[in-house]
N, C-alpha and C positions, 0 to 999 in steps of 0.2 A: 783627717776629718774626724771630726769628735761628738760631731751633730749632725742631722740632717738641716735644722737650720741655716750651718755654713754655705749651704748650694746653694740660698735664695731662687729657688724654686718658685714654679709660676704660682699662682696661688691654690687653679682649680688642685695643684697635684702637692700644693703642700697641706690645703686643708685632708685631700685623699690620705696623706699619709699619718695624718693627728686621727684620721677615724681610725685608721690601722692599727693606732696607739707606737707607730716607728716615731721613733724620737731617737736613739742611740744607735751607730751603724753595729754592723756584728765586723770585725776584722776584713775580711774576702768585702763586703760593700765600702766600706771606708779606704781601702785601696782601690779599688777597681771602676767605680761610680763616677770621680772624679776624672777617670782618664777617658772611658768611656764617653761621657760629655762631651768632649773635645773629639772625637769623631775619629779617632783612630782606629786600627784593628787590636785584636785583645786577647790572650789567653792567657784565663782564670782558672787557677787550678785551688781546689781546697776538701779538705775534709766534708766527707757528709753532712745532712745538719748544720750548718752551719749560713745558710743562708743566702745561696747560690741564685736562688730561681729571685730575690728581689734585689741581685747586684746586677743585674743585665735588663729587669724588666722597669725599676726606674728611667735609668737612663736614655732608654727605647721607649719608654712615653715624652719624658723628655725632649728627644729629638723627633719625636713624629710632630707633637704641639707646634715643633720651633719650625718644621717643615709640611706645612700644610698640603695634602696631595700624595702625600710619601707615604709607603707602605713599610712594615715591619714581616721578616718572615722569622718565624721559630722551628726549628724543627727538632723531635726529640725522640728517644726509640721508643714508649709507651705510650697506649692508650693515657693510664692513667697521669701521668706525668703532664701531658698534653694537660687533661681538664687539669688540675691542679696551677699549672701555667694560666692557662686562659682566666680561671677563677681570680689568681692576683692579677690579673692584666685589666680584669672586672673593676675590680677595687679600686685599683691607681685610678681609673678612667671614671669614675662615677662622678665627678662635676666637669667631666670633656663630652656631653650625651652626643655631641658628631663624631667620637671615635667608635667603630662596628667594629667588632670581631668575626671571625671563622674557624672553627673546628674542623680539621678534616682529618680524621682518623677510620678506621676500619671497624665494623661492626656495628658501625652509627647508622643513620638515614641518610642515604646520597641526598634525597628531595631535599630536607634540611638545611645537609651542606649547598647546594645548589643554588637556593634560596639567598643562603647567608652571602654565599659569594656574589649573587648579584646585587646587594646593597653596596659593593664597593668599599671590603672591610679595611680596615685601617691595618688591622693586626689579622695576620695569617700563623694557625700553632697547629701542627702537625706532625705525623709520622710519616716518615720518608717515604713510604709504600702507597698511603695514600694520597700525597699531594702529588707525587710522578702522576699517578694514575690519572689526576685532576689535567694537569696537563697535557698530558698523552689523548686526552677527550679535547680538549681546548675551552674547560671550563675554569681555567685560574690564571691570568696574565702578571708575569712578576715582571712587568719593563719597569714598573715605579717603586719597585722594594729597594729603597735606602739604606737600611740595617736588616742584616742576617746574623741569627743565633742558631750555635748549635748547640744544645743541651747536652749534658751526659755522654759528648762524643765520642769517648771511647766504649761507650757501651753497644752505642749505633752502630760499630763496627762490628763488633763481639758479635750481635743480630744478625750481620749479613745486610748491613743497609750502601754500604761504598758503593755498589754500580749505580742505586736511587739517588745518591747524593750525590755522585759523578754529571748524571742528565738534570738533576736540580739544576744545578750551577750552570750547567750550559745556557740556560734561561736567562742569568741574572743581571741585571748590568755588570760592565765593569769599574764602574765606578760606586761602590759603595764601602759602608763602613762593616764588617765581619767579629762577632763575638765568637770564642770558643770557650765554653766551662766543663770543666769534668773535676773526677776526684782524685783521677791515674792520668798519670801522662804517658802511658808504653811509647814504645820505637813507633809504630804503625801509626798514633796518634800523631807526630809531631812531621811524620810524612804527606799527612794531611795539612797540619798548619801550612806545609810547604807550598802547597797547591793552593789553596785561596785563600790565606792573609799576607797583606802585606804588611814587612817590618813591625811584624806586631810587636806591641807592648808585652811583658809575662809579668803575672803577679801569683804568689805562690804562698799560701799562709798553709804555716803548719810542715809536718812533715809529710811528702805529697808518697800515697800508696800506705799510708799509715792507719789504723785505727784511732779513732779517738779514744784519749788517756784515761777518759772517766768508764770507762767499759770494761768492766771485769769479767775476765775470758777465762773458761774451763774448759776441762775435757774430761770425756767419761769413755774408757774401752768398752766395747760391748760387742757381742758375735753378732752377726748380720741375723740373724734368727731371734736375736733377744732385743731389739730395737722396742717392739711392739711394747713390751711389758714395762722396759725402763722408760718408754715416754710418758705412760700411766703413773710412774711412779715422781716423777717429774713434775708433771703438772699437780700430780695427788698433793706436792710441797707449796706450789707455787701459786698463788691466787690471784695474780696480776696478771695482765696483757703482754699475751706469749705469740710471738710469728715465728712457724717453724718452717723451716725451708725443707723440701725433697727433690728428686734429682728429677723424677719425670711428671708430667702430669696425667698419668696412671697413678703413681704411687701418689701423688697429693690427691686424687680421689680417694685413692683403696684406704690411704691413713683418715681422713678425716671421715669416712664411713666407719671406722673403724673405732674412732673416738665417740661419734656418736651412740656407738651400740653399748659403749660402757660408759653413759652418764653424761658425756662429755659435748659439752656445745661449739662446734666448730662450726665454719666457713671456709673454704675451699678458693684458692684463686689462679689459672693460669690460663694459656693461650688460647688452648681449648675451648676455653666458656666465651659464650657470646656478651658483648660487651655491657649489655644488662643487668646478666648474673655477675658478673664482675663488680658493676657501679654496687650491687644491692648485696655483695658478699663484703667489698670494702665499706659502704655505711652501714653494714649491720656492728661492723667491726668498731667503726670510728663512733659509731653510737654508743657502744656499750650493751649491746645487743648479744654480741658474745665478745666472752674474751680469749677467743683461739682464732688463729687465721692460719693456714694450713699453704704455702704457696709455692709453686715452681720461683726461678730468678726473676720471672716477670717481676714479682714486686720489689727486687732486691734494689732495684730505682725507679726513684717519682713517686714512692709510696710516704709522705707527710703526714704522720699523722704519731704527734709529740709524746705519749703518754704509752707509748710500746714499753713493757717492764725487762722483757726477756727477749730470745732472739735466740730459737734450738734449731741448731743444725744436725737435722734428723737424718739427711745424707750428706757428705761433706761436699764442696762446692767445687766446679772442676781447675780454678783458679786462685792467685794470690788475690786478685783485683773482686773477683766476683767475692771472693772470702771479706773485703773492705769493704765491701757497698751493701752483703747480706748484715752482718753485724753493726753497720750505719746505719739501721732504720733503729736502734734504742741508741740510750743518750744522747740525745736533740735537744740541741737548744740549752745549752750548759745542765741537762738533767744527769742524772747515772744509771748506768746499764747495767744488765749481764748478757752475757753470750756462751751457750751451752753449745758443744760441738760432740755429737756421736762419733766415735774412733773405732773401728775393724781390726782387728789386729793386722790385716793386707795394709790398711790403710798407715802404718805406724810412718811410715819414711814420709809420706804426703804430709802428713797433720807436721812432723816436724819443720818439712819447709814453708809452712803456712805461719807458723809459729815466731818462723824469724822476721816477719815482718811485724811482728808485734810488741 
């Protein structure tokens, strides 16, 4: 597929996609779009950035249009990933005004969700913890959810979400169509596939567990005591849009307290914060409001937001995988990265096995 043209799409959702200015697929949509269609199960696997969240959300307006009645579920391990989803689910649907959506995530307004869910939404986009919870109440009926996605699913695992996703499924029909996307496929992921898709299709761009090529990767030793002074001196270089990752959300507080008291404008983002401070930490960011975001792995997925410069790994990550998906929030979208990695001298032997995947 070389257009979106080729799909002759209905109209509400091809004019939807001229407002979006999608005209050209990105690789992962131009394979996966077209099988999707055709109503099979599916796991898409592809690099970060690269255009994940509108090769599974086409097709799933697509197929809801074609089946009136029918429901979509999403499920994804982030708050933010979640609204990011929903936002393009917004857009596809703005000339479908009978397609309703629902948000059901944590730290939101149940009344809200509540609300949402009794207009009978078309599109259901959650995190596994809250839509159990939904159910578990007997406020979300999934007998008519036709297509299931699971977003970022090996990071959902990573979370601790399997047991929520285990009593999801017991809900769902058995007869439907199942997406899977992520960026890693580990062993645990594809034990999954096992379990609810059938014969799926696999489409796989790129080298999968890899960084994108346009991300230029460094490292700097530094004693665990001199962390503080070398990120000063770091950013003192760097005058673009920097996400630094830290191990806990203590130390992404104590750092970006820390930056403020010397000049430095930061925002702070992880599990911790309620999901307000979060929404007004990530658009202060996305504004230009500041250009530091300070964040546990929470944002290491579902964080979109194109124009990230740099990407310092202030603590190092406790994974190969979680190391691919931190250094995938720059270079998005054919741009160029860099990716700065703080190194311990303990840490010498980790960073090398990190290394080989790059």
């Amino acid at each position: 597929m070389q257009s979106f043209d080729e799909l002759s799409l209905p109209l509400p959702i091809a004019n939807a996609l001229k407002e979006l200015k999608f005209s050209i697929p990105t690789p992962i949509q131009a394979k996966t779009i077209p099988i999707a269609l055709t109503g099979v199960d599916l796991i898409g696997c592809a690099q970060t950035g690269t255009g994940k969240t509108a090769a599974f959300a086409i097709p799933s307006v697509v197929r809801a249009n074609e089946k009136p009645g029918t429901k979509v579920l999403i499920l994804t391990p982030t708050r933010e990933l979640a609204e990011q989803i929903i936002e393009v689910i917004y857009k596809l649907t703005e000339f479908l005004p009978h397609m309703r959506m629902a948000l059901l995530i944590g730290g939101a307004s149940m009344n809200r969700q509540l609300r949402d869910l009794k207009q009978n939404p078309t599109f259901i986009v959650g995190t596994p913890g809250r839509v159990f919870d939904h159910l578990d109440r007997g406020t979300l009926n999934l007998t008519k959810v036709a297509t299931v996605i699971l977003d970022e699913a090996d990071r959902m695992l990573d979370m601790g979400f399997a047991p929520q996703i285990d009593r999801i499924f017991k809900f769902l029909p058995r007869e439907r169509q199942t997406l899977l996307f992520s960026a890693t496929l580990p062993p645990h992921i594809m034990k999954l596939t096992a379990r609810y898709l059938k014969n799926p299709e696999r489409v796989a761009i790129g080298t999968i567990g890899k960084p994108i090529s346009a991300i230029q990767q460094s490292s700097i030793e530094v004693n665990a005591g001199e962390k503080n002074q070398r990120i000063l001196e770091e950013l003192g270089t760097n005058s673009g849009t920097t996400l630094i990752f830290a191990r806990t959300k203590m130390r992404t507080d104590r750092l970006s307290r820390f930056l403020e008291k010397n000049g430095i404008s930061a925002e702070a983002i992880h599990g911790g914060r309620s999901q307000s401070q979060r929404r007004r930490a990530l658009e202060a960011f996305r504004n230009g409001d500041t250009n530091i975001l300070v964040a546990t792995d929470v944002a290491s997925r579902g964080l979109d937001i194109p124009h990230i410069e740099t990407v310092i790994n202030f603590d190092l990550p406790q994974s190969t995988e979680d190391y691919v998906h931190r250094i995938g929030r720059t270079a998005r979208a054919g741009a160029k990265g860099a990716a700065i990695s703080f190194v311990t001298p303990e840490e010498r032997g980790f960073w090398k096995s990190l290394k080989k995947i790059a």
